[in-house]
Residue, then its C-alpha position, 0 to 999 in steps of 0.5 A: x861109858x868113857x868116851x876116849x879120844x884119839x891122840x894127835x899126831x904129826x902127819x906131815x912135816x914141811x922143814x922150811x928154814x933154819x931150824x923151822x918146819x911146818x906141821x900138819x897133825x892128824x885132826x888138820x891143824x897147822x903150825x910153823x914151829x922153831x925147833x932150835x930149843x929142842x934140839x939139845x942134849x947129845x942125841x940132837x947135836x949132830x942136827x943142831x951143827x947141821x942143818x942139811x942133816x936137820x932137815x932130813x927128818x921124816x915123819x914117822x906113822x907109827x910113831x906119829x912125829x918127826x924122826x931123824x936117821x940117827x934115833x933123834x925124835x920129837x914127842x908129838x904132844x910137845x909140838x902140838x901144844x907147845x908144850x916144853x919138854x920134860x928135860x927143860x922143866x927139869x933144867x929150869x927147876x934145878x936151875x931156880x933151885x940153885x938160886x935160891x939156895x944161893x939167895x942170902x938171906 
């Protein structure tokens, strides 16, 4: 029988300075993360020029990360593991893409 396990989570969130928040996850680990990478595309925009706004965020139980007023929230496996989110690999790739193809050979 497969054994599943639980998915963690954001349970707590502490917005320290700037851009940076403490986060709690459901199986008691502890970051300090930057969040100012993150925090890009139209969506984000108003937290980026704002960071009275930027630390109104909460943490969602149902959702299980940090949610804004206006729709904007972070995956909770990004933040876990540090991982980048799929929008920056995608830029990154296009990005070298564009660079090698400008490559003369």
């Amino acid at each position: 029988m497969m054994k599943f396990e639980r998915l963690i989570r954001v349970k707590a969130a502490e917005f320290l300075h700037d851009f940076w928040v403490r986060l709690v996850f459901t199986d008691g680990t502890q970051r300090e993360l930057d969040l100012a990478p993150y925090l890009r595309g139209p969506i984000f925009e108003p937290l980026r020029n704002n960071p009275v706004l930027f630390r109104e965020g909460k943490v969602d139980n149902r959702m299980g990360t940090i949610v804004w007023n206006n729709g904007a929230d972070l995956d909770p496996d990004v933040l876990y593991h540090g991982l980048k989110p799929a929008w920056m690999e995608t830029k990154e790739e296009l990005e070298r893409q564009t660079v090698e193809r400008n490559v003369i050979v």
